[in-house]
Every structure is written in structure tokens, then in C-alpha cells.
N, C-alpha and C positions, 0 to 999 in steps of 0.2 A: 567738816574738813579738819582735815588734820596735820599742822605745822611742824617742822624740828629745824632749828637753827642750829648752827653753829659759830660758835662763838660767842662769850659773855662780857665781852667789850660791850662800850658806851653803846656803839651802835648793833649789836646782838643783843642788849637787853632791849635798849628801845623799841625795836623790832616788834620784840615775843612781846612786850607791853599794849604795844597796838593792835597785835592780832588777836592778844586775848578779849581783849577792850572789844577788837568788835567780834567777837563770839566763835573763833577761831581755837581749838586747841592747841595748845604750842609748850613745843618742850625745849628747852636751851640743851647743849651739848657743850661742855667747855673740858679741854686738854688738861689743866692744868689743876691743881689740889684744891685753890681755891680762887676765890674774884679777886682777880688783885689789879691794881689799874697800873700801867704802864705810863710815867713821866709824872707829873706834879703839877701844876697849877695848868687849867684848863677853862678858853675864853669861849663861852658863847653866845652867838650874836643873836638880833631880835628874832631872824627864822626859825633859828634855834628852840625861841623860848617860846615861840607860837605852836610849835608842836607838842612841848611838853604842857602847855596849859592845855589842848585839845585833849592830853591823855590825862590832865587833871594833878599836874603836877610839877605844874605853875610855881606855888606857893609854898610847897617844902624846897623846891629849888634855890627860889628866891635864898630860903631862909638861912641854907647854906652858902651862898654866897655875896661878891661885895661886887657892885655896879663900879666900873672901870671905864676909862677914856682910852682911845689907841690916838695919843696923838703925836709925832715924834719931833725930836730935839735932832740937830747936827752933833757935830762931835766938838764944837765950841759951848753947847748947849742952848745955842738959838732956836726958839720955838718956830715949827713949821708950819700954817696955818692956812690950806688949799682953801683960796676963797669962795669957789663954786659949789660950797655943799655945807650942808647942814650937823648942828651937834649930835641930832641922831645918829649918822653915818659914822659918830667916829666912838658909841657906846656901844658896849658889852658886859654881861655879867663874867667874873671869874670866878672859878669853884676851885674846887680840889679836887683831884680825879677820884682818888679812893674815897670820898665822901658820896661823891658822884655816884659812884659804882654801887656802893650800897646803896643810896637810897634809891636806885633803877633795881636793883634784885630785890628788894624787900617787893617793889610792887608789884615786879614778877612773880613772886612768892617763890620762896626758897625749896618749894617742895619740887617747883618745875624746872628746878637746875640741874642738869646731871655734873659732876665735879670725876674726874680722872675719866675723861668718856671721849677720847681718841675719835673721830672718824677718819677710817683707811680708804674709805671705796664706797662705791654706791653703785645702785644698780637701777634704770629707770624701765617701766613700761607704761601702755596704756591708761593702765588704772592706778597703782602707785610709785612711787618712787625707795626702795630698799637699801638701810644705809647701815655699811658693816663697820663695827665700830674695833680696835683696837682688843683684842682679849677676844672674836671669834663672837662677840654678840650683832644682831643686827635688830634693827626697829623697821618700821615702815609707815610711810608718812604719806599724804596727798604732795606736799611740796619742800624742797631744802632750800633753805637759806643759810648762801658761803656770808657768813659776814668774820669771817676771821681771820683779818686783817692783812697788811700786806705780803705776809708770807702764806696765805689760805691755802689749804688743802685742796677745798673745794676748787677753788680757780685751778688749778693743777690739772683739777681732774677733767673740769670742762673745757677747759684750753690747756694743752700741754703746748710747753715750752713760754708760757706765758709770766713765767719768773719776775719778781721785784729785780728792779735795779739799780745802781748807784747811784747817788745823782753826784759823779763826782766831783769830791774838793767839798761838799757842802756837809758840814758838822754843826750837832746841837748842844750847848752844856745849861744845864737848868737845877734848882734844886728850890724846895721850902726850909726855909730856916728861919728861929728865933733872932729879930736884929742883934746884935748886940749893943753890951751897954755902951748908954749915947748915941746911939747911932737911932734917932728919932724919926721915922721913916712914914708922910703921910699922906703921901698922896705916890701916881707911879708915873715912872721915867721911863720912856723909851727911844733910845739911840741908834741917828742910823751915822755911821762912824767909819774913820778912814781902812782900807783894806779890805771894802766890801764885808765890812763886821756889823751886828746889829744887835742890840741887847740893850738890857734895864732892869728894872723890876716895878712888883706891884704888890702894893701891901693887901691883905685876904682878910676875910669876916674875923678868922681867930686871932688876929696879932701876930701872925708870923707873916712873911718877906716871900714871896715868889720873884726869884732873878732868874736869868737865863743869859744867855750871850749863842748868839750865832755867825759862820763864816759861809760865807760862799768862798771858792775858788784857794779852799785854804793848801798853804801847804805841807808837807807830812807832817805827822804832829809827831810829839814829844815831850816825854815826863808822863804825868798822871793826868787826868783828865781836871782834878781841880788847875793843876801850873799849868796846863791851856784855857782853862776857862780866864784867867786872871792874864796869862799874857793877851788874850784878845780884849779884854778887858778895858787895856790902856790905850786902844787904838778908838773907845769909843769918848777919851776923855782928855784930850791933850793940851788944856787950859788948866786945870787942873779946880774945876768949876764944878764934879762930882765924885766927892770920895766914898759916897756909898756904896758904891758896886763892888768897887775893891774889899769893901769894908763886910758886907754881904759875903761874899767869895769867900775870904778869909774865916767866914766864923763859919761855914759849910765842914764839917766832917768828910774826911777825904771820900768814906763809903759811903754819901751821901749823894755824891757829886754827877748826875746821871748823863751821860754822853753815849751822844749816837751818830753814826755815819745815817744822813739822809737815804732813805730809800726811796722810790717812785715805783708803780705802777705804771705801766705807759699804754697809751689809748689801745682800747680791746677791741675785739671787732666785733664781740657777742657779750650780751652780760648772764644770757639765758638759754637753757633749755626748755622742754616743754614742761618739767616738772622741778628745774632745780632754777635760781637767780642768787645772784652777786648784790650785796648792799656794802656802801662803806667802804674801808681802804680795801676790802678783798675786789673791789673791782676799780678803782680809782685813789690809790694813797698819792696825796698829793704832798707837794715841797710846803713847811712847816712855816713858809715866810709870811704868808697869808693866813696864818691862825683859824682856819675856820672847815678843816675835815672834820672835826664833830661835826660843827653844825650843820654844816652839805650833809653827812650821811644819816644824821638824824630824819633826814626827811626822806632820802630813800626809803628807813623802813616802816615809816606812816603811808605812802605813796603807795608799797606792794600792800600793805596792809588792806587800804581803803579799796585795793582793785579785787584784787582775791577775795572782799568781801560782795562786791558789787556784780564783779565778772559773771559769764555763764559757765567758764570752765578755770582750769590752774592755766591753761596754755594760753586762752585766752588774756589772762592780767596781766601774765609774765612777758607774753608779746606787747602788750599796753606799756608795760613800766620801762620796755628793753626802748623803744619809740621816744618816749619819753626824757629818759635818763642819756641816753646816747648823745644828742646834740645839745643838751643841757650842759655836759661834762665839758664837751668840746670849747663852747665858751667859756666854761672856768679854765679850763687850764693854757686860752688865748691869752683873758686876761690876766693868769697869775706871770703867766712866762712876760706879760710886759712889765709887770713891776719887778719881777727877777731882772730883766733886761734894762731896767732905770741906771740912767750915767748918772746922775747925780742924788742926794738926798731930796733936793724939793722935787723931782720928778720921779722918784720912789714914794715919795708920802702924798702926791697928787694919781698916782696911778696907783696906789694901795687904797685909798679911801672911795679912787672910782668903783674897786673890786665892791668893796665892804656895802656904795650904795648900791650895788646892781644887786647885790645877795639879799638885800633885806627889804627890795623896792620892788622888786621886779614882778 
């Protein structure tokens, strides 16, 4: 059998990692010059890390990264502490994405990455699926895999009109940076703060500072993306009981400063044809308040993996995984919309933490 992803995102490497793993040909297709990972510090949870130890790669993961708590503060900085659950539910490893990225391509091995490799269209039959790529080349594959991301091609092509969308008012601002001097940073802070803002940071393996700040329901913004990340900023601190974040913020290089309007994917009615499937944000990008679309679509591409190895056909697994993955989603995205929907901080950090125990219990 023979694989072609697209996409070499987290979840397009993981993918082609697991299908090679179980003895699957697979070639990555990625648009872009080179791997490059989109946003900065990336949390994933113990689902997460149960997959990459299956793919054996457990232990260089670890090695890049620092074991972190999610557990949050109000905006007085009172600690939030939902009694009905455990310190497991509220741990996570945090990486670095571009570190991440690499070491998912090295195991891929760099020889099965296509780099500037567009796919426009595809073509499915009986026997294979034909995928024409940008510049008038095509390949042809037993199965595609859309994993590229919430603006995927692929999705386009099997669902038209199935576009990302706003999720508006909802803005993200994040960056890694060197603390600056004095500013002694050792353990992380996370704030859920007035004006439906949420942000902190969290110190990483290497010594630098992963901050971030987010808004629900914000309104038009204004200035550069650092003078919004800093005026949100102060709505997560009005005691005046945490001056790191400002402090963090301020030492961020303006072009360093990465902001994004939330996108969503919103519930699809198919994730599969008989020879093409959706993994990842290309068929469920989810709202960024629930930290954990890596680690959801990391399993996706172990899941298609494990059936297409086992299946008696491609239509077969991909029918399996579409059964599967459908009503799975359905309940992540009930319970994320009820922690988006929390009136207050302890009923935000009591319905975030029920998320985080259903994903890593269930």
C-alpha cells in the first residue's frame, strides 16, 4: 500500500510516522520551502504522549521538552483548584513547535518529504487515487491524507464550500522570548482575567519564556499586535500581583509578536471518501482555549494508520475511522463550547479541567 499526505504539520508528520511504522509507504507533500512550525510553545497532553511512545518516540520528546501544570489563577491571582479531580488532569508536556517539527521529520526521514509540492486536485478510482500537484506533476497513491490544516486544499476538494471560519471577536498573541534581566521566571502562570481575556506564561526546557494572552469577544483591535497583546494584558492583572507578563511582553521584539484571528472548522458531515480522509485541523480546527488540537489530531493519524494496516480494503478503514472520529469530535467540541460558554473563572477552570480529564481518561 501506498500513502501521500499532505501536509507536514505536527499532525502530517505524525501520520506518515505511523504508517511507515506499520509498513505502509508514505510520502509527505508540504506547500511551503521548508518545515516550519506555525505559533511557538506547544502543550501536549498524556493522549498525546501515548502515541508518540507507541511510535517510539517517547523519549526524544520528553527530552525536548518541560512537564507543565494548567492550572489557573483569577485576575487577583487567586489559585483555582476544582476539587473533583486529580493532579494528572491538570499535567502536560510543553515543547517548542519548530523543535517538535524537526524531530517528527527526522523520523520521517527527510528523503520522504516533498518540499515546494502544491497539491491542486486529485483524481479518485477503483484502484488508486491520482493527485496533481502544482507545476503539472501527479503521483498516485492507494490513499490521501488532507492533513493540512484549517485552510486544507484537500477539504475543499471533498467538501466544497466547507471553508474555515471566524470564530469571531476571538484573538491569539504568543511568542518565546529570553526573560529579561531580573525578571526570574520559575514556574507558569495562567490567568483567566476580566474582559473574557486569558493568558500567562510558561517557562520551556531551554530557558526561554512561552507567554501568550487571548480574547474572546474582543473588540476591533488597534496598534501592532505587541500594544494589543500588552493592553490585554492588564486586564489579566489588576492588583498589580503579576508584573511578568507585562515584563515578558515588553522584552518580545515587535516581529516576533505572533497574532492570529481564531479560525474553526465547523462540524462536517463526511471526513472521507473511499480513497481520500481528513486528519487534524483539516477536518476539525478547533478554538485554541482548550490547548489540545495537537494532541486530538495526533491520534487521528495513528487511528487511520492502525486500520489501513489491519482493514481488508482503503474504503474499508476509512469508513472505520469516518464512524469513529465523527461522534468523537462531536463531544469535544460540546465540551469545549461549554468551557468557552463559562460565566465565570472557577466555572471556566472546573469545565476546562473536565475537558483535559475526559481526553486523557476516556
Amino acid at each position: 500500500m501506498r500513502a501521500v499526505v499532505a501536509g507536514a504539520g505536527i499532525v502530517g508528520l505524525t501520520s506518515a510516522i505511523a504508517l511507515r511504522k506499520l509498513g505502509i509507504e508514505t510520502v509527505v507533500h508540504e506547500q511551503a520551502s521548508e518545515i516550519r512550525a506555525a505559533g511557538a510553545g506547544l502543550g501536549l497532553w498524556a493522549n498525546a504522549l501515548a502515541v508518540f511512545d507507541e511510535l517510539g518516540l517517547g523519549d526524544q520528546l520528553r527530552a525536548i521538552g518541560k512537564p507543565a501544570e494548567m492550572y489557573f489563577r483569577d485576575h487577583t491571582g487567586e489559585l483555582i483548584r476544582p476539587p473533583e479531580y486529580s493532579a494528572e488532569d491538570h499535567q502536560y508536556l510543553l515543547v517548542h513547535r519548530a523543535r517538535l517539527s524537526d524531530l517528527l521529520a527526522d523520523a520521517v526521514g527527510r528523503d520522504n518529504i516533498r518540499l515546494d509540492s502544491r497539491l491542486i486536485g486529485y483524481e479518485e478510482t477503483d484502484a488508486a487515487v491520482e493527485i496533481r500537484l502544482e507545476g503539472g506533476a501527479t503521483v498516485a497513491a492507494d490513499v490521501l491524507i488532507g492533513a493540512d490544516g484549517a485552510y486544507s486544499v484537500v477539504r475543499s476538494l471533498l467538501l466544497p464550500g466547507s471553508d474555515a471560519v471566524k470564530h469571531k471577536g476571538h484573538h491569539a498573541w504568543r511568542a518565546v522570548v529570553r526573560p529579561p534581566e531580573g525578571a526570574a521566571i520559575e514556574r507558569g502562570v495562567i490567568v483567566l482575567g476580566e474582559k473574557r481575556t486569558r493568558g500567562g506564561y510558561v517557562p520551556t526546557v531551554d530557558g526561554t519564556v512561552y507567554w501568550l494572552v487571548n480574547q474572546f469577544d474582543a473588540d476591533p483591535l488597534d496598534g501592532t499586535p505587541k500594544k494589543q497583546a500588552a493592553e490585554r494584558a492588564a486586564f489579566l492583572d489588576t492588583t498589580g500581583w503579576n508584573p511578568a507578563l507585562p515584563a515578558l511582553i515588553e522584552a518580545t521584539p515587535d516581529d516576533q509578536v505572533l497574532h492570529n484571528q481564531i479560525m474553526l472548522v465547523p462540524p462536517l458531515p463526511r471526513w472521507v471518501s473511499h480513497r481520500v480522509a481528513l486528519a487534524g485541523d483539516s477536518a476539525h480546527a478547533l478554538s485554541p482555549h482548550i490547548t489540545a488540537g495537537a494532541s486530538l489530531g495526533v491520534e487521528d493519524g495513528l487511528l487511520l494508520a492502525r486500520l489501513l494496516a489491519s482493514s481488508d480494503g482503503v474504503a474499508d478503514a476509512l469508513a472505520a475511522y469516518e464512524r469513529d472520529r465523527i461522534p468523537h469530535y462531536r463531544e469535544v467540541n460540546e465540551l469545549s463550547q461549554r468551557v468557552e460558554d463559562s460565566a465565570t473563572p472557577e466555572e471556566f477552570a472546573t469545565n476546562y479541567v473536565a475537558f483535559s480529564h475526559w481526553m486523557i481518561n476516556r
